[in-house]
Structure formats: structure tokens, C-alpha cells
C-alpha positions in Angstrom: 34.9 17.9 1.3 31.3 16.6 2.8 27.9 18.0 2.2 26.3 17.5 5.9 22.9 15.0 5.7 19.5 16.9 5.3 17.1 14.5 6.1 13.6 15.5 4.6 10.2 14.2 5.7 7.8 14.4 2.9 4.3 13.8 3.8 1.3 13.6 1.5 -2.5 14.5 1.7 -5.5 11.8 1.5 -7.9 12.3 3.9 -8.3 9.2 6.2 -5.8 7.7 3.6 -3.0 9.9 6.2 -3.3 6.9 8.4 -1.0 5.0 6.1 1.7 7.9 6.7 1.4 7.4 10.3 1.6 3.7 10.3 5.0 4.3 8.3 6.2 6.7 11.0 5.7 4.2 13.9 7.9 1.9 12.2 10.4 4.1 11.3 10.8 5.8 15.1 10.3 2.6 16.7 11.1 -0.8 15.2 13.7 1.1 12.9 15.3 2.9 15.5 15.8 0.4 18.3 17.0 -1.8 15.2 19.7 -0.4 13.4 20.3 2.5 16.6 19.5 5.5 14.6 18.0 8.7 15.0 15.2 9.2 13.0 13.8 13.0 13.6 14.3 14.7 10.3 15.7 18.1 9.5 12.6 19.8 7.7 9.4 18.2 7.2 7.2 19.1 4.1 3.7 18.3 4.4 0.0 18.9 2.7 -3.2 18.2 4.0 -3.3 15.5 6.2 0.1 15.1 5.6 0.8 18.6 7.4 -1.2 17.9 10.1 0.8 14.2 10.6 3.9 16.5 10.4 3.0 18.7 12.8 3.1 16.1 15.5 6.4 14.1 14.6 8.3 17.9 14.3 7.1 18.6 17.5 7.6 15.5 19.6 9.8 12.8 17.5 8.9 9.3 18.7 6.1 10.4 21.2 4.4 12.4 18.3 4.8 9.1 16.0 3.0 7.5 19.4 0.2 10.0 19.0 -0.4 9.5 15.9 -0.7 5.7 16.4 -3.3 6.1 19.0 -5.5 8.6 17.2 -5.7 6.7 13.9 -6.3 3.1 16.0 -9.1 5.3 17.4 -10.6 8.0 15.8 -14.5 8.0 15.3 -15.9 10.4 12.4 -17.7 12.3 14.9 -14.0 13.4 15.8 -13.7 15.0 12.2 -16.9 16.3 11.2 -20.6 16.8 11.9 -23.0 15.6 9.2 -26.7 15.3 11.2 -29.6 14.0 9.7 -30.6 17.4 9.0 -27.9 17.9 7.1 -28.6 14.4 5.0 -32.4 15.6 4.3 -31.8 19.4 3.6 -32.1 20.4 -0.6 -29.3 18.9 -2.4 -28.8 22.4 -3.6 -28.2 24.0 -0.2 -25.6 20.7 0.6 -22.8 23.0 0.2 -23.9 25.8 2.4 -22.0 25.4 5.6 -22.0 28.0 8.4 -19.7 27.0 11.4 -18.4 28.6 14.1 -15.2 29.6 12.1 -17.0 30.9 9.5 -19.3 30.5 6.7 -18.2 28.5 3.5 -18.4 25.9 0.9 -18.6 22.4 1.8 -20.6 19.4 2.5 -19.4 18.6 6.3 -19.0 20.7 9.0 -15.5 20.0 10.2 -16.0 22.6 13.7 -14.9 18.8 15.7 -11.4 18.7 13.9 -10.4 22.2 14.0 -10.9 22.1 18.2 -9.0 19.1 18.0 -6.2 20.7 16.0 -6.5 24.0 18.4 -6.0 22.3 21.1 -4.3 18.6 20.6 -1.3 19.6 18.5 1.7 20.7 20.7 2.4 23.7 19.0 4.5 25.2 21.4 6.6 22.5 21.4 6.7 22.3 17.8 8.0 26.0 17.7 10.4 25.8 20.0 12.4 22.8 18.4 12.4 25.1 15.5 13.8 28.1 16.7 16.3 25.6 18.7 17.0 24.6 14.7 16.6 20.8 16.6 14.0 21.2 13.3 15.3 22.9 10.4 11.6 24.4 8.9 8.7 22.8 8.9 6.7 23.8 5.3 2.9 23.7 4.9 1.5 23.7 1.7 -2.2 25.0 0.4 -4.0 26.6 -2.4 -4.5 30.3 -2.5 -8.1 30.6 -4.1 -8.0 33.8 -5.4 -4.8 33.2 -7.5 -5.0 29.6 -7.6 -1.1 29.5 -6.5 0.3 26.7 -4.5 1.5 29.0 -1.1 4.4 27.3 0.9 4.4 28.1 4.6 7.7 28.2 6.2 8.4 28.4 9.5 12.3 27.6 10.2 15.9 28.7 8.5 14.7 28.3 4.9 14.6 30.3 1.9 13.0 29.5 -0.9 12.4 31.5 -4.4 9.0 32.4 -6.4 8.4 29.9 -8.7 5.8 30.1 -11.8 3.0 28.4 -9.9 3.7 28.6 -6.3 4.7 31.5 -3.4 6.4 30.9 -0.6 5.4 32.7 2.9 7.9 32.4 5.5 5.7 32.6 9.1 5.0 31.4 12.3 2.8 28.0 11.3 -0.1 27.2 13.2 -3.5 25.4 13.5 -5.0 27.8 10.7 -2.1 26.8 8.4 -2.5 23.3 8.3 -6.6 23.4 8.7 -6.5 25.6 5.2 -4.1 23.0 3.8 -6.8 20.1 4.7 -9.9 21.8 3.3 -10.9 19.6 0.5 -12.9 21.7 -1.7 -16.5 21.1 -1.8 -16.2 18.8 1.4 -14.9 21.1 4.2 -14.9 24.9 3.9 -11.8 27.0 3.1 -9.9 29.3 6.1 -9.3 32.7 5.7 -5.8 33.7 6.6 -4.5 37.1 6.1 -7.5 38.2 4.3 -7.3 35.5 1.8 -9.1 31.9 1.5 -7.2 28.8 1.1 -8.0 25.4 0.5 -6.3 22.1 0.1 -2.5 22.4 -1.0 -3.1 18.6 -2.6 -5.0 21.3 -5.7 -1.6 21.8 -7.1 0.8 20.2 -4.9 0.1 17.3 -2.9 3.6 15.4 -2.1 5.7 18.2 -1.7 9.2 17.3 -2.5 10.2 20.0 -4.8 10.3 23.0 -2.0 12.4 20.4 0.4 15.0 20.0 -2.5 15.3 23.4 -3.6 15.6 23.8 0.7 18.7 21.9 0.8 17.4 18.0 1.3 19.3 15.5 0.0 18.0 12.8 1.5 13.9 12.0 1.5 11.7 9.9 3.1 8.6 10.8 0.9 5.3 8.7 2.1 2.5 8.5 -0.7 -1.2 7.6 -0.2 -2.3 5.8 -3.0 -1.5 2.5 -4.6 0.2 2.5 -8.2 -2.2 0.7 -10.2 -1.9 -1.3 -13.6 -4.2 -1.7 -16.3 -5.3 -4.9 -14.9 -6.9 -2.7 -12.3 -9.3 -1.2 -14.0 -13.2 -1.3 -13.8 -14.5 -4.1 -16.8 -18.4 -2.6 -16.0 -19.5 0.6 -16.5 -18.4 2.6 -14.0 -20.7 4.3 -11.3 -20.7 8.1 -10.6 -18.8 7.9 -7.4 -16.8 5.8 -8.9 -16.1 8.9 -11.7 -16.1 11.3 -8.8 -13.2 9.1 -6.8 -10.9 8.8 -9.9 -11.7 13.1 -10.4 -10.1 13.5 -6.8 -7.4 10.9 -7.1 -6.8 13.1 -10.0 -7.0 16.3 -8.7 -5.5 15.7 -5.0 -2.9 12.3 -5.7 -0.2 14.6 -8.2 2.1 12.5 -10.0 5.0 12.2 -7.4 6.3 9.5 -9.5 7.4 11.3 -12.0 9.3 14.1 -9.2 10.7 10.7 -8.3 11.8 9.5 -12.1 13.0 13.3 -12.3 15.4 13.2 -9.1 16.7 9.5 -10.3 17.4 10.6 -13.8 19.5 13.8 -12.2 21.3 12.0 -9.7 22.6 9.4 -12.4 23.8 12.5 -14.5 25.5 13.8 -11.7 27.0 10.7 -10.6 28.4 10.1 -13.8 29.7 13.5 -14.5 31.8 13.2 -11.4 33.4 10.2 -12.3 34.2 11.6 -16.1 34.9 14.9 -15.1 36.8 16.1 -11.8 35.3 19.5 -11.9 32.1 18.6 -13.6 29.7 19.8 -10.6 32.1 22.7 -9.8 30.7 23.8 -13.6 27.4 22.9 -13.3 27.1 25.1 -10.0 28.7 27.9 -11.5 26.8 28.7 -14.4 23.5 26.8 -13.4 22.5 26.5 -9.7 23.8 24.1 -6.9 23.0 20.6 -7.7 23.2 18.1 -5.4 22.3 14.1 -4.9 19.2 13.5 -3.5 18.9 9.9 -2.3 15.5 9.2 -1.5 13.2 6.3 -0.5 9.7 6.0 -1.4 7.0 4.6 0.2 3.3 4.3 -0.7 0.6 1.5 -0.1 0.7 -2.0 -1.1 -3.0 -2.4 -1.1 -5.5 -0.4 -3.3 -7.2 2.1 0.0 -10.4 1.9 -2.1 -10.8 -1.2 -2.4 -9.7 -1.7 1.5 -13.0 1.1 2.1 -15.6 -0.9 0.4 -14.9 -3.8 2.2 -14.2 -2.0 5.6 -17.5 -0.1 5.0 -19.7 -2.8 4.0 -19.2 -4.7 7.0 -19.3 -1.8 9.5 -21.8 0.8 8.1 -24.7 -0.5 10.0 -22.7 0.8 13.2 -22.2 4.9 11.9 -24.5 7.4 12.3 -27.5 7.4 10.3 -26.6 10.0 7.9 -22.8 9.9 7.6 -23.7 6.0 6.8 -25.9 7.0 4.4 -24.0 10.1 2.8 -21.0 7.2 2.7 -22.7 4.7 1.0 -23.7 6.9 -1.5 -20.4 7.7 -2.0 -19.4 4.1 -2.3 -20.5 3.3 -5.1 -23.2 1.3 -4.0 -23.1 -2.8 -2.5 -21.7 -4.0 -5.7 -19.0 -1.6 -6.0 -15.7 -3.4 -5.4 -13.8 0.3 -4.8 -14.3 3.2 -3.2 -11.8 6.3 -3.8 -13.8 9.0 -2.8 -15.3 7.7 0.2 -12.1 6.8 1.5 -10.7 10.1 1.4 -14.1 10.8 4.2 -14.0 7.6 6.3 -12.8 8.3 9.6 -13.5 5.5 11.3 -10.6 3.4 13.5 -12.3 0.3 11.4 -10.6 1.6 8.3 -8.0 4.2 9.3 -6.3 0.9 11.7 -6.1 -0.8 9.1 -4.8 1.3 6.7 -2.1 2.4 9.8 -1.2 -0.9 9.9 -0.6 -2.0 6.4 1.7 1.7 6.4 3.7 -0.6 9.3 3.9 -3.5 7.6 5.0 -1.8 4.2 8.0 0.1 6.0 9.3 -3.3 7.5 9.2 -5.2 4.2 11.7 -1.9 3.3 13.7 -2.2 6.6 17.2 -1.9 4.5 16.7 0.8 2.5 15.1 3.0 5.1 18.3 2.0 7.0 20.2 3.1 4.4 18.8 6.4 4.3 19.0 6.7 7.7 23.0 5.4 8.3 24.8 6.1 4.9 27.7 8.2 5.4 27.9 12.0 4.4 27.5 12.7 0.5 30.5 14.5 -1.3 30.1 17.8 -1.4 28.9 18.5 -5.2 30.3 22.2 -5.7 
């Protein structure tokens, strides 16, 4: 018997780093496509942060949503995102985080009133709900952190069930702007959204690929896109480093989770599996019956060749002259200063087509240097079915 293909599209937050994902997805619905003559619209996409809001337009319009995505990263100017005046530059550092918008007061540096409009209003929602209830999209899952319980909630919208687990909730519901806007609010930079009498903020807190609810959904096949560069030892800092520099490596920490090792954790399972079937005919027949259902999940993995902060400096230090006054300023701070050869956390906040192009296109060129194995995913035939 044959398990049918679940194609999952895995999607992780960064900031301006989601450019990379979208530079992926034009390869993958374009070049990829018209290649190897393949349908590349997944069955459930599982995003966080950025990555949610980068799902959000692929669920809803395949190829043309990839196409969106292209054009708004080749073009988008900070003043898009966020509003961060002079004003706001030469207020108290204490009363930095006090943000009143027009969706609410909150905590955070930048007022982000510009994306949430553009989220309103840009995403085809409609269109995104009606593939899923045509199931043309299985579910579409959102993730972000509950404040109050600091849980990891999954939003679900779609023909999915998933189960409590010790450190996350799911929420099965009609996903919408406020969904993925509370699953981008990086804490301490953009203010939290209250849904259902309860603030959330950025899912990346405690889940920021989220693989793990698309498996126990029924994936078992993955397209997970990363946003930051593995790094070696050889990488790191010989000076002492700067306290933006501290500060980038605390949110690397705290919103980058280690997706390797889910990765290292579905490889090691699939090899047991695989062996157990060819030792034992009814080895997985067991397994299901006095476990759960197992199943091989083949995957690829795709994150960026290039360190993004290091990309940022440079972008930024040949372009800052040309931002506004006190987002260049805010920025620079954030930098590191002129001498600082990386810039994590500012490159989580740099909206600007100069960086997020080129970060879009090295996502491009890193899915065509992995044109057979995303073919693979894509083409190979239905898995046996495990149970």
C-alpha cells in the first residue's frame, strides 16, 4: 500500500532576513517548475514571523504569490515597515519603548502602523481562505507566543488536528492579518497584538522553524527554509566584541531555534525506520500499534550561504547616507559601529530593497545550486505506507 505525498512548506522568521525565503520560493515555482514540470504548491504551510507572513501569500496565490513576494522584497523601503521620526530618535532613552499606535498601545521601539495597513490590505486573504476550504491547501499554521503563559500557540486554519504538547497549544481558527502581525512582533521592537483578550508576540520566542506541528500534521515531505548561516568557529569575533554585537547573537539566540537538530532528529528516525522495514516485515505495523504512527519524512533544507550580518554591514555602510535621518542613525547604532565587520541585529530591522534584494537573490541562487534535490522532493514517487 502507498502513503499519499504531504508536501510541507516550512517557513522561518528573521525580520528583513524573510527575503532569503522568498528568493527560494521564486526559484522553486518558477525556474524549478518550468524545469523538471512539477507542481510546486504545498499541502500545508507552517510559518512564524516573517515566515507566516511569506506563507500567507504563496497559500493563497502559488506562483503569482511567489511573484509578489519577489517584487516587494526587490522594493520595499523601511518607511513601508515602520515609522521611527526624529522625534522618536531624540525622546529619553527610557520612554524608547513606549509606543502608542493606532492599534494600540505597547512595548516597542518602532511604530510598525505602515506594515500592519499593508498586511490589512495587501495579503489576499480571501483568496487564501478559499483554497483552504477547497482543501486545494491542506492548513495553513501560524505560530506565536502567548505572553501571559509564555506557550508557543499554533494557529490552524485547514483539516488538521493537532494535540497539546508540554510547551505549545494549538488553536484551530480562521487565520488572518492579526494572526500573523502577533507572530512578527519582535519583542521590545514592535508592540504585541491582542487577540482574544490575550497579547502575543513573536512565535520565533519558542518556535521559530516550525517543523514539528507539520510532522505530527501528517507531512512527510518538507521543504524547510532557514534564515541564518551555520557558522564555524573560524567565524567568530577575535576583538572584543561590541554591545550590538552581544545584543545580535542574544536574538540569533532567542529567535534562530536550533532547527538543525529537528533536522538531525527526523534523519536519525527515518534511518531507524528504514532499517526496521527491511529486518522486520511488520516492524512499523508494531511500532504504530503500541507507539504512534511513524512515518518517513524526507526533507530538504535550505538556509543561506552567506552570513546576512555580515551582508548588512556592508549593505548599510555604503547606503546609510540615503535613509532617513533617524532610522540611519538608530541603525548604525545597531551596527556595531564603522568597524564592525557584522551586523545580526540590525539585520533583522533593515528593510531596505538594498539589502532585502540582495539577500532575495542569494535565497535564488542557493535553491538552484540544490536543483536535484528539490526535484527530488518534488517528483519522487509515493512512500510505502508505514502502518
Amino acid at each position: 500500500m502507498f502513503h499519499c505525498p504531504m508536501l510541507g512548506l516550512i517557513l522561518a522568521g528573521g525580520g528583513a532576513r524573510g527575503a532569503y525565503e522568498a528568493g527560494v520560493l521564486r526559484y522553486v515555482f518558477t525556474t524549478l517548475a518550468k524545469r523538471h514540470d512539477i507542481n510546486p504548491n504545498p499541502d500545508l504551510i507552517s510559518g512564524t514571523s516573517v515566515g507566516a507572513l511569506n506563507g500567507a501569500w504563496v497559500g493563497a496565490r502559488g506562483a503569482d504569490g511567489a511573484s509578489q513576494l519577489w517584487e516587494f522584497w526587490q522594493k520595499v523601503t523601511i518607511d513601508q515597515v515602520y515609522n521611527f521620526s526624529a522625534a522618536d530618535f531624540l525622546r529619553r532613552p527610557s520612554r524608547w519603548l513606549e509606543r502608542t499606535t493606532e492599534f494600540g498601545e505597547g512595548v516597542g521601539i518602532f511604530d510598525p502602523t505602515p506594515l500592519y495597513r499593508l498586511i490589512r490590505t495587501s495579503v489576499p486573504w480571501e483568496a487564501l481562505h478559499a483554497r483552504i476550504d477547497r482543501r486545494e491547501l491542506r492548513a495553513f499554521m501560524v505560530s506565536a507566543t502567548d505572553v501571559g503563559s509564555g506557550r508557543t500557540r499554533i494557529f490552524t486554519d485547514g483539516n488538521v488536528r493537532l494535540r497539546r504538547a508540554a510547551t505549545s497549544t494549538p488553536t484551530a481558527t480562521r487565520i488572518g492579518p492579526e494572526h500573523c502581525l502577533a507572530s512578527a512582533a519582535i519583542p521590545f521592537i514592535f508592540p504585541g497584538i491582542r487577540i482574544g483578550g490575550r497579547y502575543f508576540v513573536d512565535g520565533a520566542l519558542r518556535q521559530n522553524t516550525p517543523l514539528s506541528p507539520a510532522v505530527e500534521a501528517g507531512v512527510n515531505r518538507a521543504l524547510v527554509i532557514g534564515v541564518k548561516r551555520l557558522k564555524s568557529e573560524e567565524d567568530a569575533p577575535n576583538s572584543s566584541p561590541s554591545p550590538a554585537f552581544l545584543a545580535g547573537k542574544a536574538l540569533n539566540a532567542l529567535l534562530l531555534d536550533p532547527i538543525e537538530e529537528n533536522i538531525r532528529r527526523i534523519d536519525a528516525l527515518n534511518e531507524l525506520m528504514r532499517w526496521g522495514q527491511s529486518a522486520y516485515p511488520d516492524f512499523m505495523e508494531r511500532l504504530r500499534g503500541e507507539f504512534k504512527p511513524y512515518q518517513i519524512v524526507e526533507h530538504v533544507f535550505l538556509r543561506p550561504s552567506e552570513d546576512l550580518g555580515r551582508m548588512a554591514a556592508d549593505i548599510f555602510a555604503r547606503s546609510r547616507d540615503d535613509l532617513p535621518w533617524a532610522v540611519s542613525r538608530l541603525l548604525g547604532s545597531l551596527s556595531g559601529g564603522p568597524d564592525q565587520k557584522e551586523a545580526d541585529l540590525m539585520s533583522y530591522l533593515f528593510f531596505d530593497h538594498r539589502f532585502t534584494g540582495a539577500v532575495e537573490s542569494l535565497g535564488y541562487e542557493d535553491a538552484a545550486r540544490e536543483d536535484e534535490k528539490l526535484a527530488e522532493l518534488f517528483t519522487r514517487p509515493p512512500l510505502p505506507r508505514l502502518h
